[in-house]
PDB file as gemmi writes it, atoms N, CA and C in Angstrom:
CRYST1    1.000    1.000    1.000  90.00  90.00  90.00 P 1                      
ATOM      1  N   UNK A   1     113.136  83.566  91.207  1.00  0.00           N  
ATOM      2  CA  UNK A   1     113.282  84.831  90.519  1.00  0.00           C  
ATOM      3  C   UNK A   1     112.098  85.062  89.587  1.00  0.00           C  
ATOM      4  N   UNK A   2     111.617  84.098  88.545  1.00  0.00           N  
ATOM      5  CA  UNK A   2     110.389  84.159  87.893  1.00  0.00           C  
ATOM      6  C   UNK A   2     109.588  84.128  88.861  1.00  0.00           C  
ATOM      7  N   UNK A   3     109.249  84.140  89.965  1.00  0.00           N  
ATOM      8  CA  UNK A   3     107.693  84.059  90.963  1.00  0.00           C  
ATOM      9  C   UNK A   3     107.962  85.608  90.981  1.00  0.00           C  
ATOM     10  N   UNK A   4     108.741  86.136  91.900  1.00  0.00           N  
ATOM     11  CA  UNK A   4     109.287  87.045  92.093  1.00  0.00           C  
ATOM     12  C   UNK A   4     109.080  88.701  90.954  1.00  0.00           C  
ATOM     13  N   UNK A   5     109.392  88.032  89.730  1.00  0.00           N  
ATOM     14  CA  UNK A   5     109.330  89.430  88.705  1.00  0.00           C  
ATOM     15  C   UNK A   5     108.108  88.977  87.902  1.00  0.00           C  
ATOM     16  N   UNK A   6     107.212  87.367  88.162  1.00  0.00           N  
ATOM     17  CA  UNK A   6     106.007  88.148  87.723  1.00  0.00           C  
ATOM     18  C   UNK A   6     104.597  88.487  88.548  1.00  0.00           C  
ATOM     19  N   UNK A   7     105.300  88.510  89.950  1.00  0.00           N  
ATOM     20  CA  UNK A   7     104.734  89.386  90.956  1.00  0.00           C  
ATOM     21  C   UNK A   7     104.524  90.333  90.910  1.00  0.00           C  
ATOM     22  N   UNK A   8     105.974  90.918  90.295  1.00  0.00           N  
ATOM     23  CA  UNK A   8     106.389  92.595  90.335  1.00  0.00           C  
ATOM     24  C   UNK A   8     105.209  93.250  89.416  1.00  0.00           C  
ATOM     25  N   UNK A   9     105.271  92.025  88.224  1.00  0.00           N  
ATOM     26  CA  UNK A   9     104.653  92.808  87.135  1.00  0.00           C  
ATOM     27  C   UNK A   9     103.080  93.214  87.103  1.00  0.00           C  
ATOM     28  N   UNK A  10     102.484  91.576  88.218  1.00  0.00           N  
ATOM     29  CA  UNK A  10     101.191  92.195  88.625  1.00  0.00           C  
ATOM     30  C   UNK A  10     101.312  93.218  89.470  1.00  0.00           C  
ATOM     31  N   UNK A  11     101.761  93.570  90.458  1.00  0.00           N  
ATOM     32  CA  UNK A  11     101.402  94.441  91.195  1.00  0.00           C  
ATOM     33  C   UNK A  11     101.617  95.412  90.503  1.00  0.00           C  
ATOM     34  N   UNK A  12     102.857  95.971  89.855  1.00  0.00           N  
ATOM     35  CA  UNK A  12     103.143  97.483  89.232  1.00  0.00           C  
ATOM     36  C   UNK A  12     102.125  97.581  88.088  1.00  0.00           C  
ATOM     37  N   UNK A  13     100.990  96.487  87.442  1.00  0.00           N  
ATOM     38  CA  UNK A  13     100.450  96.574  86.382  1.00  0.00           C  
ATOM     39  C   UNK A  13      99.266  97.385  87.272  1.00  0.00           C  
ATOM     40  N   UNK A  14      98.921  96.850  88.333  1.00  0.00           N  
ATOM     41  CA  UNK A  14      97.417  97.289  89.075  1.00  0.00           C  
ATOM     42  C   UNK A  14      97.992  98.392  89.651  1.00  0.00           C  
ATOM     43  N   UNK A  15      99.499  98.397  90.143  1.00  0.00           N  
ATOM     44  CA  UNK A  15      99.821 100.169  90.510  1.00  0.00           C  
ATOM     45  C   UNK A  15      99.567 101.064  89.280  1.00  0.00           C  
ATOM     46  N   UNK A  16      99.950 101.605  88.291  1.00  0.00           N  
ATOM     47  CA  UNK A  16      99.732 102.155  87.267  1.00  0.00           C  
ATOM     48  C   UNK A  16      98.554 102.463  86.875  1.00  0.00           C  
ATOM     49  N   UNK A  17      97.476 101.653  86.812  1.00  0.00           N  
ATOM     50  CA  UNK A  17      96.402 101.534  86.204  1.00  0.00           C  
ATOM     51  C   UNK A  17      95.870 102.354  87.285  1.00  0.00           C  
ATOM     52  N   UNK A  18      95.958 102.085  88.805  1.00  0.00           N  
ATOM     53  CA  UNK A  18      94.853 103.221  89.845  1.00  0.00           C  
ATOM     54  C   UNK A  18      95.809 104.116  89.983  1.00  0.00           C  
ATOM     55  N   UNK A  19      96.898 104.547  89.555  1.00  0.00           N  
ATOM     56  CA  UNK A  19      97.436 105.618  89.852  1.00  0.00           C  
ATOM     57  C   UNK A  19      97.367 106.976  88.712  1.00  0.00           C  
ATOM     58  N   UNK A  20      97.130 106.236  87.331  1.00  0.00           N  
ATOM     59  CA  UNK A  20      97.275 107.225  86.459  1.00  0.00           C  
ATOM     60  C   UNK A  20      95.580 107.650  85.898  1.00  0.00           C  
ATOM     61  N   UNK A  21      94.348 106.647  86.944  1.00  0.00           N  
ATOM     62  CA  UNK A  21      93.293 107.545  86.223  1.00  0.00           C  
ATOM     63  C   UNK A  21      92.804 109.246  86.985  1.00  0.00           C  
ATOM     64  N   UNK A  22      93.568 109.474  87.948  1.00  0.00           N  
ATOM     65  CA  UNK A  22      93.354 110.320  88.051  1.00  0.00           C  
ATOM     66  C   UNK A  22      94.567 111.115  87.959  1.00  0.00           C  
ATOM     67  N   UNK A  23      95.061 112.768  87.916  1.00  0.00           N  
ATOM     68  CA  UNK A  23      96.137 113.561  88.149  1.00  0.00           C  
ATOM     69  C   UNK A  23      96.979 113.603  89.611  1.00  0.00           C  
ATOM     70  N   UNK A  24      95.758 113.488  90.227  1.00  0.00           N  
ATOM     71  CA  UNK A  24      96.313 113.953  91.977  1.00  0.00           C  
ATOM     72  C   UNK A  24      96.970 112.391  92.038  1.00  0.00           C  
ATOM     73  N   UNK A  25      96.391 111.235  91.561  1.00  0.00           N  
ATOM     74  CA  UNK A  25      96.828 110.239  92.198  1.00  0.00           C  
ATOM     75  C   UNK A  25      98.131 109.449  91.380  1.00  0.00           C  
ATOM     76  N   UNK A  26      98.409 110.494  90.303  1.00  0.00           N  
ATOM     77  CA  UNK A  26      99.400 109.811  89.956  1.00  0.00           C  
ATOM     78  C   UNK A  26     100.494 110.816  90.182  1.00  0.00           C  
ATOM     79  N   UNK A  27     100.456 111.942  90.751  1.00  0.00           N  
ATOM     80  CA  UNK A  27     101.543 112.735  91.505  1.00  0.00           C  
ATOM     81  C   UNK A  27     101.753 111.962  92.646  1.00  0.00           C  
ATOM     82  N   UNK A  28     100.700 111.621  93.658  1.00  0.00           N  
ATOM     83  CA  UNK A  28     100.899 110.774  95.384  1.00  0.00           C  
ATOM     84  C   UNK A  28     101.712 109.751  94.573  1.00  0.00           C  
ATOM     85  N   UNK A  29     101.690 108.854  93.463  1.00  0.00           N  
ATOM     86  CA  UNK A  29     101.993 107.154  93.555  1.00  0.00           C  
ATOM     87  C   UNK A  29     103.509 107.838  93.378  1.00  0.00           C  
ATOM     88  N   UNK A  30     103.735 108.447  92.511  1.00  0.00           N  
ATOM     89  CA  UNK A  30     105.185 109.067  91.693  1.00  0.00           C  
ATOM     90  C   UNK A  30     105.832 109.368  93.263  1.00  0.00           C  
ATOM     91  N   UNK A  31     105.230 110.284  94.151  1.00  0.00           N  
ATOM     92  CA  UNK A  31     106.118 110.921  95.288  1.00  0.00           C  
ATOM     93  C   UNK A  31     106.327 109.455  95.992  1.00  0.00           C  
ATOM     94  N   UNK A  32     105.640 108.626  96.136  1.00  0.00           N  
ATOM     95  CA  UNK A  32     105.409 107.774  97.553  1.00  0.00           C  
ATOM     96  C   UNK A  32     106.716 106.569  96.719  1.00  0.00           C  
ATOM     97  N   UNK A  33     106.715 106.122  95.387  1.00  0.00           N  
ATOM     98  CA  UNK A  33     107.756 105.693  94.812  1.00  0.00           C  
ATOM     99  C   UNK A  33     108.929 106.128  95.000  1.00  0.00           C  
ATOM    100  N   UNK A  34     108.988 107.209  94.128  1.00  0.00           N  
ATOM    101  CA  UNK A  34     110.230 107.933  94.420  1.00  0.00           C  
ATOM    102  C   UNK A  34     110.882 108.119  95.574  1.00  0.00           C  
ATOM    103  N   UNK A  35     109.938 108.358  96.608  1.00  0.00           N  
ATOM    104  CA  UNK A  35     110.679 108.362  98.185  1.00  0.00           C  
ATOM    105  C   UNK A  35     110.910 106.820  98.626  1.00  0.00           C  
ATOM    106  N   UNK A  36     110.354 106.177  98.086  1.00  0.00           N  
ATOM    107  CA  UNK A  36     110.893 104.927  98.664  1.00  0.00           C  
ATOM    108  C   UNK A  36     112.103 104.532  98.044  1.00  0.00           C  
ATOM    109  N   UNK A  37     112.323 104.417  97.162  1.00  0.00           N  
ATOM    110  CA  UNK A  37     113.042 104.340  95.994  1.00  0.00           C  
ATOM    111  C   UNK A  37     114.786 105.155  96.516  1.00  0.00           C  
ATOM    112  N   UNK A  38     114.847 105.881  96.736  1.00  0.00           N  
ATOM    113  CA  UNK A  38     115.910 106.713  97.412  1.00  0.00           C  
ATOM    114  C   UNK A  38     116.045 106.175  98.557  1.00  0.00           C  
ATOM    115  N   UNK A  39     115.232 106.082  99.290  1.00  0.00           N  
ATOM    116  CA  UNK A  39     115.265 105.411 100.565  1.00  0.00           C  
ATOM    117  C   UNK A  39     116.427 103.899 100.696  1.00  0.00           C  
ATOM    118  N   UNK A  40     115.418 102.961  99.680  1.00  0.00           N  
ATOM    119  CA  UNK A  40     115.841 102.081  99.556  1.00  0.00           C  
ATOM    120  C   UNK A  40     117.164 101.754  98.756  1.00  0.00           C  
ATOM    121  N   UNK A  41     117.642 102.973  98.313  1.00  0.00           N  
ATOM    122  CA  UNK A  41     119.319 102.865  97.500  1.00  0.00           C  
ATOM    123  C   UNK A  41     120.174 103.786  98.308  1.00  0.00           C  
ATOM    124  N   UNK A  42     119.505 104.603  99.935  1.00  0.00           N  
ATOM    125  CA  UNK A  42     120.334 105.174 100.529  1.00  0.00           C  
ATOM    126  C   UNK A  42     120.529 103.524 101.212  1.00  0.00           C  
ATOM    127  N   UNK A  43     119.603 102.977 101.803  1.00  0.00           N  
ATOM    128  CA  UNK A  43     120.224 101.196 102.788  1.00  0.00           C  
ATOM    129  C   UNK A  43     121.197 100.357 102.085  1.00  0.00           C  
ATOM    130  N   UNK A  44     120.824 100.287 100.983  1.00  0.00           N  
ATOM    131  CA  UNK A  44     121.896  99.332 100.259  1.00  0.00           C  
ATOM    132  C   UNK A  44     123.605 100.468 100.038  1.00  0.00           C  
ATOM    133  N   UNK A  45     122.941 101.493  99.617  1.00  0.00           N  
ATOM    134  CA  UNK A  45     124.045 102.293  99.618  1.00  0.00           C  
ATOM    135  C   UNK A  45     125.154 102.065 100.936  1.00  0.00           C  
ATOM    136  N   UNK A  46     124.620 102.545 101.842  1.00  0.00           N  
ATOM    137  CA  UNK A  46     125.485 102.426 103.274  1.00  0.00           C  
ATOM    138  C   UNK A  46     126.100 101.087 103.829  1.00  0.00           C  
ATOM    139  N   UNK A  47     124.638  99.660 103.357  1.00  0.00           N  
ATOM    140  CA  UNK A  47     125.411  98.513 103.523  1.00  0.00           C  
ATOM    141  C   UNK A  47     126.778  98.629 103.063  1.00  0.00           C  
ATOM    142  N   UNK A  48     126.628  98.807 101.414  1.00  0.00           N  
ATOM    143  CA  UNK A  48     127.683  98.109 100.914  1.00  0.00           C  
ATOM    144  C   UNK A  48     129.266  99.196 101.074  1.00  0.00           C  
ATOM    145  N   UNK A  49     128.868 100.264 101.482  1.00  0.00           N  
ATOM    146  CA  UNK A  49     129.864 101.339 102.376  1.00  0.00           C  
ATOM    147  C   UNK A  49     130.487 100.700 102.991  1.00  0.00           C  
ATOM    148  N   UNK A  50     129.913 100.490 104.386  1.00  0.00           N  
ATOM    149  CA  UNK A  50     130.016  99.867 105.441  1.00  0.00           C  
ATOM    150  C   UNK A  50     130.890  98.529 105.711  1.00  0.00           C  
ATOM    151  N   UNK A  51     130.583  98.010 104.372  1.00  0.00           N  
ATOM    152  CA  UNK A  51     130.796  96.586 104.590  1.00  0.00           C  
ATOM    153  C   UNK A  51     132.343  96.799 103.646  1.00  0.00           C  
ATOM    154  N   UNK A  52     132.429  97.709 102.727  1.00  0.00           N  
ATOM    155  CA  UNK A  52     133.359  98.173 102.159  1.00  0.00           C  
ATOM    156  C   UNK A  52     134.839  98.588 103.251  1.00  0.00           C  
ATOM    157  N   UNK A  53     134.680  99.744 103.845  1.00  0.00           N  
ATOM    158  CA  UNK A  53     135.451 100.290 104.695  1.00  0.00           C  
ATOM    159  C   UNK A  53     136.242  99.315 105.965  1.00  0.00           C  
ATOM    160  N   UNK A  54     134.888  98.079 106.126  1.00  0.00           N  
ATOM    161  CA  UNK A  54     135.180  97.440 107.008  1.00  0.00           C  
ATOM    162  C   UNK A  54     136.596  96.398 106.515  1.00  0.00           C  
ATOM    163  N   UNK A  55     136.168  95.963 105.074  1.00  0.00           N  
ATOM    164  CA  UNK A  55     136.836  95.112 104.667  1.00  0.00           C  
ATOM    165  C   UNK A  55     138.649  95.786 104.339  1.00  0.00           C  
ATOM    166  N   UNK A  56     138.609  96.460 103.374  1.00  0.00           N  
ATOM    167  CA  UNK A  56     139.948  97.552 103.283  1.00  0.00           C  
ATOM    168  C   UNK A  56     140.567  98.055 104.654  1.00  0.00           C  
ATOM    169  N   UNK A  57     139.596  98.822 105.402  1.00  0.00           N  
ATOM    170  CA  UNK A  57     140.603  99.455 106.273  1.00  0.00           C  
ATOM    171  C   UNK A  57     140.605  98.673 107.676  1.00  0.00           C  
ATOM    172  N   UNK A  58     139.932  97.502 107.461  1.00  0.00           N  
ATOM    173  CA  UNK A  58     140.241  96.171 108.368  1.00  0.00           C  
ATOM    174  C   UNK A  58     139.377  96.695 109.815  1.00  0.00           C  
ATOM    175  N   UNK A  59     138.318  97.435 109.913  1.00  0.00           N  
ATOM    176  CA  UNK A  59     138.178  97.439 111.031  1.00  0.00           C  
ATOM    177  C   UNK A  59     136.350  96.574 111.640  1.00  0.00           C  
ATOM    178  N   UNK A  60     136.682  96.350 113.007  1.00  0.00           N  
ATOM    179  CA  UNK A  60     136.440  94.932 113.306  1.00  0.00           C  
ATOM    180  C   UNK A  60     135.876  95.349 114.604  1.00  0.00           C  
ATOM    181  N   UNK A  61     134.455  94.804 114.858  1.00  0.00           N  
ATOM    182  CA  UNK A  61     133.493  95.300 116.064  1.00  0.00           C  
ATOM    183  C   UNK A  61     132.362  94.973 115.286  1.00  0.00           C  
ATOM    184  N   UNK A  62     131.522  94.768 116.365  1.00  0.00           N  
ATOM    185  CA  UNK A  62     129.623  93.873 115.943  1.00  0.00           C  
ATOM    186  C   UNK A  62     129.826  94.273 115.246  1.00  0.00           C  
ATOM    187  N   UNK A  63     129.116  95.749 114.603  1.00  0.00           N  
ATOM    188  CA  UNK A  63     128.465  96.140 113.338  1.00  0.00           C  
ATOM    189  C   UNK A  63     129.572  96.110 111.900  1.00  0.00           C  
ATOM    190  N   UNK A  64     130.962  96.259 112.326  1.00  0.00           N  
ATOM    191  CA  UNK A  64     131.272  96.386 111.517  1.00  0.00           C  
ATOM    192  C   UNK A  64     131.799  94.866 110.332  1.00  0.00           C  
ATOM    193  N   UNK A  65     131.742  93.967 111.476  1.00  0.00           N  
ATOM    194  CA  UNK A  65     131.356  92.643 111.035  1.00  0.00           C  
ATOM    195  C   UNK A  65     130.502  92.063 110.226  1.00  0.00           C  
ATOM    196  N   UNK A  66     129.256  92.481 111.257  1.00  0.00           N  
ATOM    197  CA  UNK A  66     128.104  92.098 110.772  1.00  0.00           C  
ATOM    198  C   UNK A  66     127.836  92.928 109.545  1.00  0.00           C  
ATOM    199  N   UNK A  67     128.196  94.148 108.828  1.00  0.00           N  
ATOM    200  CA  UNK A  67     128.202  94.578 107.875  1.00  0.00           C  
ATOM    201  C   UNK A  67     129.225  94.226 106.467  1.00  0.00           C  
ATOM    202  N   UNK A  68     130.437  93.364 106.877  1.00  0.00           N  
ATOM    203  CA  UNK A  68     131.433  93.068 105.933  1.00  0.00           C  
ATOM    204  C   UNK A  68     130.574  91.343 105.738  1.00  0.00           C  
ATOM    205  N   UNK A  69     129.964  90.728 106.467  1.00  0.00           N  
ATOM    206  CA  UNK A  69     129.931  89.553 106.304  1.00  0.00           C  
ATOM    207  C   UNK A  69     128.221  89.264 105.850  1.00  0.00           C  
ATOM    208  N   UNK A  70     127.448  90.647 105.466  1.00  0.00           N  
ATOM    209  CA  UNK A  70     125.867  90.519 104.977  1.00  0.00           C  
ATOM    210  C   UNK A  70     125.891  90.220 104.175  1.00  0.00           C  
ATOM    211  N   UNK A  71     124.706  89.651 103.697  1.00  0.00           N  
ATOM    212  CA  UNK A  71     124.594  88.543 102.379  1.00  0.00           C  
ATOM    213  C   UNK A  71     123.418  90.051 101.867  1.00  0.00           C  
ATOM    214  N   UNK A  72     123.792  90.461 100.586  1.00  0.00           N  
ATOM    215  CA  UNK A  72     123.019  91.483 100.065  1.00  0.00           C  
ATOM    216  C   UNK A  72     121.672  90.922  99.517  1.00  0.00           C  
ATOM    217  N   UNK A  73     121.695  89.654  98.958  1.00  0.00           N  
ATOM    218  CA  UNK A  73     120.844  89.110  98.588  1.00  0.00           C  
ATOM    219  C   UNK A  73     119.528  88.790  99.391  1.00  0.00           C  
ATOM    220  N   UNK A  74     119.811  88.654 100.527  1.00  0.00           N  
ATOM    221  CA  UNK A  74     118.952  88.361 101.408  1.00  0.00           C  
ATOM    222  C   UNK A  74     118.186  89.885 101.970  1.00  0.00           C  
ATOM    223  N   UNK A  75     119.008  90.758 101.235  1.00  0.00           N  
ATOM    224  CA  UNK A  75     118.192  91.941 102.171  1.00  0.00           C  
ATOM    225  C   UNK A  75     116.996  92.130 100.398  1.00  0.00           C  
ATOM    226  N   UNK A  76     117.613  91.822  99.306  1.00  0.00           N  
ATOM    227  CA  UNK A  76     116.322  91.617  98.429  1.00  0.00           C  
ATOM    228  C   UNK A  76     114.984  91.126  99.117  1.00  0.00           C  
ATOM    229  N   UNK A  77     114.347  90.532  99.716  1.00  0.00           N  
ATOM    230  CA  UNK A  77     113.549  89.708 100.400  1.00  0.00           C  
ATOM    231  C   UNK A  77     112.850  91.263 101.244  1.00  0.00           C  
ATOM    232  N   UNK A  78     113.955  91.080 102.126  1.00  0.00           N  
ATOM    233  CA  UNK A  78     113.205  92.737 102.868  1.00  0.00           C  
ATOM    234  C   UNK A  78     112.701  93.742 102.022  1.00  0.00           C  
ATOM    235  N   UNK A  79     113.779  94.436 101.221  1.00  0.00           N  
ATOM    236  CA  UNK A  79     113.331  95.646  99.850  1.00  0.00           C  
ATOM    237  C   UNK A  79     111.963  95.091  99.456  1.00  0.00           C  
ATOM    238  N   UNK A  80     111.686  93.709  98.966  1.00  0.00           N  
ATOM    239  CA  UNK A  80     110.254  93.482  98.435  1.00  0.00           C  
ATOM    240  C   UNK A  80     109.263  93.681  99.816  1.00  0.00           C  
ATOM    241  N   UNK A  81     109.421  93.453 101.003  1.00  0.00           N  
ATOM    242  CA  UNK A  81     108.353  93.371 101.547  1.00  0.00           C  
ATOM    243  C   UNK A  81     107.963  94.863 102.272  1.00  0.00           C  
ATOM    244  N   UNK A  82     109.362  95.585 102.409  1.00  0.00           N  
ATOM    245  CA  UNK A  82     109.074  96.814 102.652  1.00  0.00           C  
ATOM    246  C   UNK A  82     108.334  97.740 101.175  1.00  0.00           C  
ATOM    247  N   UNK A  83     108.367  97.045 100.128  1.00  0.00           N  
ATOM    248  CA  UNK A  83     107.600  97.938  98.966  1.00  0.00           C  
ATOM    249  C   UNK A  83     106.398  97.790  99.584  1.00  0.00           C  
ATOM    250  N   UNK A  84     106.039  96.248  99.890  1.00  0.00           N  
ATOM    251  CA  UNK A  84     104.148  95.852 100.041  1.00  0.00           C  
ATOM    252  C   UNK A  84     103.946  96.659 101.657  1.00  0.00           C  
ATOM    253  N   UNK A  85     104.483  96.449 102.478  1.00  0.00           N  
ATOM    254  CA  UNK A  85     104.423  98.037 103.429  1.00  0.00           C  
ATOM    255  C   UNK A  85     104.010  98.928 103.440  1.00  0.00           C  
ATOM    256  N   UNK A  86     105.013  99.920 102.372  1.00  0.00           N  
ATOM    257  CA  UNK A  86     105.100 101.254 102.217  1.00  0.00           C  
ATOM    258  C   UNK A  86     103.912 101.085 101.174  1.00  0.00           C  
ATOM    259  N   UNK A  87     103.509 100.652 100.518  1.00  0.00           N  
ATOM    260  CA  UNK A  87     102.260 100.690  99.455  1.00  0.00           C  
ATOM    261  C   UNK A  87     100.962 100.754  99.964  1.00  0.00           C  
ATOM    262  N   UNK A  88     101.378  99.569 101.565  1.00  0.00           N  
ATOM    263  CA  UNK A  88      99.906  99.272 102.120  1.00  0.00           C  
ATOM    264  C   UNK A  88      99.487 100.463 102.212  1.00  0.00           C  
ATOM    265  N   UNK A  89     100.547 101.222 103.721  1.00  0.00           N  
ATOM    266  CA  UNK A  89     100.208 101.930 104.103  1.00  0.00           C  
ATOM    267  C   UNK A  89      99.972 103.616 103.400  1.00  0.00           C  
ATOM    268  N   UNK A  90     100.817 103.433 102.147  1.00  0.00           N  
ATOM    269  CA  UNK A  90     100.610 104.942 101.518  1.00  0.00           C  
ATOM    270  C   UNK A  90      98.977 104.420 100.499  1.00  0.00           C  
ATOM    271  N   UNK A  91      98.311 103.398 100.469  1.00  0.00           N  
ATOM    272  CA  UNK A  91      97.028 103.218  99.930  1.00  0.00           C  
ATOM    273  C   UNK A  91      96.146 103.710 101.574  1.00  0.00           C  
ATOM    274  N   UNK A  92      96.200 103.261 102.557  1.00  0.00           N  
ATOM    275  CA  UNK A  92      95.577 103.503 103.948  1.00  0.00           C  
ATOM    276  C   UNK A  92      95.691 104.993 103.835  1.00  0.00           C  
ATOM    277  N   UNK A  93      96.597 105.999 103.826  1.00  0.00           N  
ATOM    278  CA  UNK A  93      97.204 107.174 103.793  1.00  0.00           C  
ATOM    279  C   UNK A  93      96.079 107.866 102.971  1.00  0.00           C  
ATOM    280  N   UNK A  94      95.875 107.393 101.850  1.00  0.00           N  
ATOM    281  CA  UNK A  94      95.353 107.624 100.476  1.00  0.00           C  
ATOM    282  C   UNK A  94      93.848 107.941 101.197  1.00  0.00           C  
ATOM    283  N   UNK A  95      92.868 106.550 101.195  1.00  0.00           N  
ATOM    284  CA  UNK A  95      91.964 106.373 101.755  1.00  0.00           C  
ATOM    285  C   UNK A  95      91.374 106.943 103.058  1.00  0.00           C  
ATOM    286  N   UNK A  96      91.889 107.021 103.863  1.00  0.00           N  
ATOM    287  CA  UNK A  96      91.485 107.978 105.320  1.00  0.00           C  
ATOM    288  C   UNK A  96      91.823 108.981 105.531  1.00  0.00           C  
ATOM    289  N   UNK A  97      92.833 109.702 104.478  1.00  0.00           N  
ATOM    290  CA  UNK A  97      93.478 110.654 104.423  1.00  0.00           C  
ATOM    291  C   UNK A  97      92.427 111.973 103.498  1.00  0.00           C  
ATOM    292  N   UNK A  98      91.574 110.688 102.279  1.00  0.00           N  
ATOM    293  CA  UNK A  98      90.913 111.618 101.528  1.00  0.00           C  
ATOM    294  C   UNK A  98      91.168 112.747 100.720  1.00  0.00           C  
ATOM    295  N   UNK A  99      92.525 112.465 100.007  1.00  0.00           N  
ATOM    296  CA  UNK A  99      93.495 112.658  99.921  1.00  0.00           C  
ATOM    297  C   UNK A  99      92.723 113.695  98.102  1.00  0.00           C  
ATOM    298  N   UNK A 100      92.059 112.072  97.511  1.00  0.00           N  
ATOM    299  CA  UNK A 100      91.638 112.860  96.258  1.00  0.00           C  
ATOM    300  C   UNK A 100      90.468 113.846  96.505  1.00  0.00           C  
ATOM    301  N   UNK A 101      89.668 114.183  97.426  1.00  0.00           N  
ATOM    302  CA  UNK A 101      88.591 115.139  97.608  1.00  0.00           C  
ATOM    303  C   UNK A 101      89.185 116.444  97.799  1.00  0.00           C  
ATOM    304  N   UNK A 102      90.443 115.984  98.645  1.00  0.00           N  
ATOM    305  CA  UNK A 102      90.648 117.603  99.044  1.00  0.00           C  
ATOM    306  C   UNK A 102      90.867 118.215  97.664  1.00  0.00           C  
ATOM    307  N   UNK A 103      91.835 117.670  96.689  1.00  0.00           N  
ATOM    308  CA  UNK A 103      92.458 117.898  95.965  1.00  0.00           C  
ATOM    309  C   UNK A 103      91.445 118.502  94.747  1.00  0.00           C  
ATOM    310  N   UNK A 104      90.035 118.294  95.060  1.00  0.00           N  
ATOM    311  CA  UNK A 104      89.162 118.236  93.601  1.00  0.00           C  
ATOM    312  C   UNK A 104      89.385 119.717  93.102  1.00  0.00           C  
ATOM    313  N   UNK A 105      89.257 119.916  92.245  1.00  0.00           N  
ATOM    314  CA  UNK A 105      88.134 121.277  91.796  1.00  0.00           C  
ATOM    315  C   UNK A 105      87.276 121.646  92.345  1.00  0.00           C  
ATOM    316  N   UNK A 106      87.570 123.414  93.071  1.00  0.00           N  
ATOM    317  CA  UNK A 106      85.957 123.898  93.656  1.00  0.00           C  
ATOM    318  C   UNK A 106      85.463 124.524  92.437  1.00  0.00           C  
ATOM    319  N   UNK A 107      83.715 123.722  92.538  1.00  0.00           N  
ATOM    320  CA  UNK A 107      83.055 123.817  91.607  1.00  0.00           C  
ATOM    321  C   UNK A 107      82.573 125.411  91.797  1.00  0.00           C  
ATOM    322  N   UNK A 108      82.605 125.787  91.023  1.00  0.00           N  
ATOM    323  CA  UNK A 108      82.598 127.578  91.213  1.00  0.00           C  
ATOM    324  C   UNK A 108      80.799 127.783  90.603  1.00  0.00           C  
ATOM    325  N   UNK A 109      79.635 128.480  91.507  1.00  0.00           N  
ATOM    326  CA  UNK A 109      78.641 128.429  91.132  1.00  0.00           C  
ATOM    327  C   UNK A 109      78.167 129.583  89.941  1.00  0.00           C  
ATOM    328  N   UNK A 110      77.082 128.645  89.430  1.00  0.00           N  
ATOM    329  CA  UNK A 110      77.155 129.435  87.596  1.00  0.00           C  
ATOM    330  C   UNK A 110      76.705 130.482  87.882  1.00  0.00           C  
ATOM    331  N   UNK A 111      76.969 131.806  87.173  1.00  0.00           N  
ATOM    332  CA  UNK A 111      76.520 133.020  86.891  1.00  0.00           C  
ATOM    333  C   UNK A 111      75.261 133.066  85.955  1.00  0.00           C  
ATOM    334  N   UNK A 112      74.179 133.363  86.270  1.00  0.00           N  
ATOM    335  CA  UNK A 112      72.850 133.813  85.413  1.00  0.00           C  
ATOM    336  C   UNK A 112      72.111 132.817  85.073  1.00  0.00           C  
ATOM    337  N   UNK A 113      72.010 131.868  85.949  1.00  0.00           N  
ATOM    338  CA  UNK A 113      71.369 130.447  85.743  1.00  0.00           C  
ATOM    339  C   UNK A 113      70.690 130.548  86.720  1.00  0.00           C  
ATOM    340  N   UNK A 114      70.264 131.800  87.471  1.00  0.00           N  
ATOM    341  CA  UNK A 114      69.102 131.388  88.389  1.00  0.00           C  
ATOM    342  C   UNK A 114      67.663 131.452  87.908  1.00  0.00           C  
ATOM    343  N   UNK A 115      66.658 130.886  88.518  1.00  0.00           N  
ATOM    344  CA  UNK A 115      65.462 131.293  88.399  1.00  0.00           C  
ATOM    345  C   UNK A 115      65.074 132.501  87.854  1.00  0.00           C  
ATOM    346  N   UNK A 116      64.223 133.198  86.578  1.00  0.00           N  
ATOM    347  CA  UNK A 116      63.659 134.322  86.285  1.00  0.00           C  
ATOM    348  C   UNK A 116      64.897 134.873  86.057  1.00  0.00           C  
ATOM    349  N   UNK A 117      66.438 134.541  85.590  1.00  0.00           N  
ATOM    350  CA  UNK A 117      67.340 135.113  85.236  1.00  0.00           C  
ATOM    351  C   UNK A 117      67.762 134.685  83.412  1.00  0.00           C  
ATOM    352  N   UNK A 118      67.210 134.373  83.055  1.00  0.00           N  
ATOM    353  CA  UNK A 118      66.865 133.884  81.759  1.00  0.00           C  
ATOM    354  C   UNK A 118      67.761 134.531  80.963  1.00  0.00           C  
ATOM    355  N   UNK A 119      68.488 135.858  80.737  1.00  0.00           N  
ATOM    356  CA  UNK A 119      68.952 136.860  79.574  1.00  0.00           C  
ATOM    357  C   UNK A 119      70.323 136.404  79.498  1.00  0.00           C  
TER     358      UNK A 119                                                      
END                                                                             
């Protein structure tokens, strides 16, 4: 558990830090979180549904087995590796996507700064 949360803390320390020096990129880190984030409390959500309904209203077939008898703990393990995943690939996303250029400021060209325009 200590390897584990002070993993977390490097990585979310180096997430933060490239996400908030720019605006655009700390809207992408916020969306690409947040959607995971929901994501990942709709799976656990439904496990523990699942595994709920199965147990009370007694009903009994593969999945509904295999859902009363999951060890939640073990899907911790997955949740962490699907973060380093979804991170890889929303940094890949980021990068080939070019994501902060589109986003820049068009530099709008100056008025009365040309040559022999002096007044």
């Amino acid at each position: 558990m200590t390897l584990f949360d002070t993993l977390d803390g490097c990585f979310m320390n180096f997430a933060y830090g490239g996400a908030f020096a720019r605006p655009v990129r700390k809207v992408y880190y916020n969306l690409v979180i947040t959607g995971l984030s929901v994501a990942v409390a709709f799976l656990i959500g439904t496990i523990e549904i699942i595994g709920l309904l199965s147990t009370e209203l007694g009903i009994r077939g593969g999945l509904w087995d295999f859902m009363a008898n999951f060890d939640i703990n073990k899907a911790g393990f997955g949740i962490a590796a699907l973060f380093v995943v979804v991170w890889a690939v929303a940094i890949a996303v980021w990068k080939l996507g070019n994501i902060d250029r589109r986003w820049l400021p068009a530099t709008a060209p100056s008025r009365g700064l040309e040559p022999g325009n002096e007044n």
